[in-house]
C-alpha positions as CSV (number, residue, x, y, z in Angstrom):
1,X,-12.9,-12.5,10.9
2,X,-14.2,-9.2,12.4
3,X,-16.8,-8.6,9.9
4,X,-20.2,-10.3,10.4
5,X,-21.3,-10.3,6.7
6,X,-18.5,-12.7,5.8
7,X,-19.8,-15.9,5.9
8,X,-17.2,-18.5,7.4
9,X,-15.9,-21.8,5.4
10,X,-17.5,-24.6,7.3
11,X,-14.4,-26.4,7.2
12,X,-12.6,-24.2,9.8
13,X,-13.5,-26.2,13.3
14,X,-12.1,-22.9,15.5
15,X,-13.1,-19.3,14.4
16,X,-13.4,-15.9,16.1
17,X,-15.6,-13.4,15.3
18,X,-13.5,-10.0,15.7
19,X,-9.6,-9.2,14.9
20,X,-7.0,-10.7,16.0
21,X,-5.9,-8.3,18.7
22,X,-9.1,-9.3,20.5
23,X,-8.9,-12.9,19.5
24,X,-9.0,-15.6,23.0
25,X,-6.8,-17.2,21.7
26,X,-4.2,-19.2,23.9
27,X,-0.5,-18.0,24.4
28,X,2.1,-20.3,22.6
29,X,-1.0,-22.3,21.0
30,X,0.0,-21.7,17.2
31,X,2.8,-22.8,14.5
32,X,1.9,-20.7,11.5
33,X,0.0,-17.5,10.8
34,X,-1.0,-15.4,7.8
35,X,-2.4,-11.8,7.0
36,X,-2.8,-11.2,3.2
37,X,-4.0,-7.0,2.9
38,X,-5.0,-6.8,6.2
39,X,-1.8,-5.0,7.5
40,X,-3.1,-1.6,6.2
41,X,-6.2,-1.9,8.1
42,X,-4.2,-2.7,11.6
43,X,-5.4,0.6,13.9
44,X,-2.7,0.2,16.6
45,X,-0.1,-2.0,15.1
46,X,2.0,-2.9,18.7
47,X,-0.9,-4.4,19.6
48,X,-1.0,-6.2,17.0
49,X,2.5,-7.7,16.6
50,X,2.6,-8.3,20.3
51,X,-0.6,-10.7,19.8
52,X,1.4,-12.2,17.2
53,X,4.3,-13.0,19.2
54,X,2.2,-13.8,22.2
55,X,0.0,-16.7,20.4
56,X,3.2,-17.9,18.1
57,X,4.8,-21.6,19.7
58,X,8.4,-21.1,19.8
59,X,9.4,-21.4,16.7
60,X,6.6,-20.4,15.0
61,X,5.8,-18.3,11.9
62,X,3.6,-15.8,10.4
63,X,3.6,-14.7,6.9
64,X,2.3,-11.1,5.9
65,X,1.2,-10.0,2.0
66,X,0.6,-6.5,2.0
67,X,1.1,-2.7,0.8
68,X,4.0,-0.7,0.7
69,X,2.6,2.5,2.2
70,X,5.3,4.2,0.3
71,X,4.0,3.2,-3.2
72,X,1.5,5.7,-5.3
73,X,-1.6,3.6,-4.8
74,X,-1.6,3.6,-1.5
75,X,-0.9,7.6,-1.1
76,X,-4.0,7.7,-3.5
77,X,-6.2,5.3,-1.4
78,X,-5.0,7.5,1.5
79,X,-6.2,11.1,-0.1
80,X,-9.3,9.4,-1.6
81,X,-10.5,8.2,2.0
82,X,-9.1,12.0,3.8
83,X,-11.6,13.1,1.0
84,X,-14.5,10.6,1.6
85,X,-14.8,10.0,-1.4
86,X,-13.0,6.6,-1.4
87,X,-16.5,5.0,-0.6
88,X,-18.0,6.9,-3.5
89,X,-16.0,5.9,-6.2
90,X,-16.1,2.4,-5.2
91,X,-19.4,1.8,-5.6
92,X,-19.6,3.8,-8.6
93,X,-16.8,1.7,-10.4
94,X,-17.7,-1.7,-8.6
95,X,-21.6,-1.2,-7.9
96,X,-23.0,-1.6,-4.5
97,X,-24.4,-5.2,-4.4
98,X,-23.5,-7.5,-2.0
99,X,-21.7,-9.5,-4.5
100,X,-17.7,-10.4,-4.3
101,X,-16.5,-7.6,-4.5
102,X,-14.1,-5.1,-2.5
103,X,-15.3,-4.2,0.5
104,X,-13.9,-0.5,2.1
105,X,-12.5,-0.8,5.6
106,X,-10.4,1.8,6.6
107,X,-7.2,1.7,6.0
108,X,-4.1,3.4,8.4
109,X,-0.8,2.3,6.9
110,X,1.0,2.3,10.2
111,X,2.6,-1.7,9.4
112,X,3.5,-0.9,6.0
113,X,7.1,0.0,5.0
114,X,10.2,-1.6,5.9
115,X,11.2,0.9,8.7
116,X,8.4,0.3,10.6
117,X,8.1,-3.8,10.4
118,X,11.9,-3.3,11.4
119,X,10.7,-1.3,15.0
120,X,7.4,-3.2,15.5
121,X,8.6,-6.8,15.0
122,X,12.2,-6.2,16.8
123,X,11.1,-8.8,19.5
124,X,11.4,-11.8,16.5
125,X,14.0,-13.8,16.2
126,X,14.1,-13.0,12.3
127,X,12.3,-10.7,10.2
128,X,12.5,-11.2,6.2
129,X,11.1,-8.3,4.0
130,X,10.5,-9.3,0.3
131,X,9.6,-6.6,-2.5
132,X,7.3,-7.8,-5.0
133,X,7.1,-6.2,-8.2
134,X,4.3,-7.1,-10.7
135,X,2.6,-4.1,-12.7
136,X,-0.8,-4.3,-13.0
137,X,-1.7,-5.3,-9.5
138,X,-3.8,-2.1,-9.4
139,X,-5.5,-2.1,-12.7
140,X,-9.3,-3.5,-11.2
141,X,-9.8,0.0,-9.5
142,X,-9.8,1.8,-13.0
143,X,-12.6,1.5,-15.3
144,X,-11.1,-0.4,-18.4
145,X,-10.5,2.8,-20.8
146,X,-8.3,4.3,-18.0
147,X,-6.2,0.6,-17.0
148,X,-3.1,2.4,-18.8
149,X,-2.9,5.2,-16.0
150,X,-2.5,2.1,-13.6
151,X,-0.1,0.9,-15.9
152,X,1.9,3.8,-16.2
153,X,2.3,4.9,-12.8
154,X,3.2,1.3,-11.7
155,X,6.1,1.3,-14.1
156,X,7.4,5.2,-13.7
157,X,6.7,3.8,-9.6
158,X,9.0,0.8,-10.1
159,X,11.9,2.8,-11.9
160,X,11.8,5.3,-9.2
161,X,11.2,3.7,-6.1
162,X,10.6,0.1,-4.6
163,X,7.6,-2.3,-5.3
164,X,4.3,-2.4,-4.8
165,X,3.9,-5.0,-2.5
166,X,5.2,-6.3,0.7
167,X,5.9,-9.9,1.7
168,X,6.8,-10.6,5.3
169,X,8.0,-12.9,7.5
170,X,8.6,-13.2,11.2
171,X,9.7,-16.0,13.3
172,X,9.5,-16.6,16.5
173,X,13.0,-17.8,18.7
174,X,12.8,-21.4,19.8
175,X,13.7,-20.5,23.4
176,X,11.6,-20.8,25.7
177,X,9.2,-18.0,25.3
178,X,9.1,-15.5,28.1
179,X,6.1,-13.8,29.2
180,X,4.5,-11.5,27.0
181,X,4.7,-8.1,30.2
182,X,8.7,-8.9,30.8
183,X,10.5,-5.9,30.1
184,X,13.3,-7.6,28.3
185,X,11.1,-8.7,25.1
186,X,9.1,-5.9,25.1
187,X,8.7,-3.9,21.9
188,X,9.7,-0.5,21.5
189,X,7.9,2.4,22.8
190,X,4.7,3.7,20.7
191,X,7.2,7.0,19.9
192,X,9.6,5.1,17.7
193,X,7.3,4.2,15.6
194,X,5.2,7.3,15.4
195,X,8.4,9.0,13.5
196,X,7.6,6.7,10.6
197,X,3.9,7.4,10.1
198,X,3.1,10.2,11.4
């Protein structure tokens, strides 16, 4: 958990402060992972997916929930932040205590359609991409007399294009895993991916 106001479950015996890119966590030293909404906020993706692969046991699994960059919300998220005034509304709509609420770390789509799970998880020995369509799932960032824009935009969104939401799942080859610098099970250079984000 990289941010220090989140207070940890006391149940968890292991826990690291920071993401998971930074993480000391051993090599081959886990059977199942999960990210749910954090793949939009991943700054340098390859990183991230190689730290995946690195700490996965052969074998092993992680399970993503996240946003379809190409859907409307997240082109609005992405405006409303270029314009700061992401922040702004926010607070206005959900106040600025330091209640449960959503907090506003930046987000950078760059792990967030299709195409680019496709490049950055090539090293997997399967990737599984699942669209999840469900209206409504934006509705809480609208004050109530304006939850039928949500509405409509998810359903005109849904006719035209894909869904909303993105569930993935990588797993990691049961052969012995090689080290994480051999050339051979490397992922692709940061330039492939660039042409789908940039």
């Amino acid at each position: 958990e990289p941010d220090i106001n989140i207070q940890l479950d006391p149940s968890f015996h292991v826990t690291h402060r920071g993401t998971l890119e930074t993480a000391a966590i051993d090599e081959n030293f886990v059977d199942i992972c999960y990210s749910v909404m954090v793949l939009e906020h991943v700054l340098d993706p390859q990183m991230f997916w190689r730290k995946v692969y690195a700490v996965l046991r052969p074998g092993g699994v992680c399970w993503g929930f996240t946003v379809d960059s190409s859907h409307w919300f997240a082109r609005f998220s992405t405006l409303a932040e270029r314009m700061r005034i992401k922040g702004k509304y926010l607070n206005w709509l959900l106040g600025t205590g330091t209640g449960e609420r959503y907090e506003n770390y930046p987000t950078h789509y760059r792990s967030n359609t299709p195409e680019q799970i496709e490049v950055l998880t090539s090293v997997f020995e399967r990737v599984d991409v699942i669209f999840l369509k469900c209206p409504g799932q934006t509705r809480s960032y609208f004050p109530e007399r304006l939850r039928w824009i949500s509405d409509l935009m998810d359903r005109v969104f849904l006719v035209m294009l894909r869904a909303a939401r993105i569930l993935l799942s990588v797993r990691k080859s049961d052969e012995r895993a090689r080290p994480c610098g051999d050339p051979n099970h490397a992922l692709k250079p940061q330039q492939a991916v660039e042409k789908y984000y940039t």
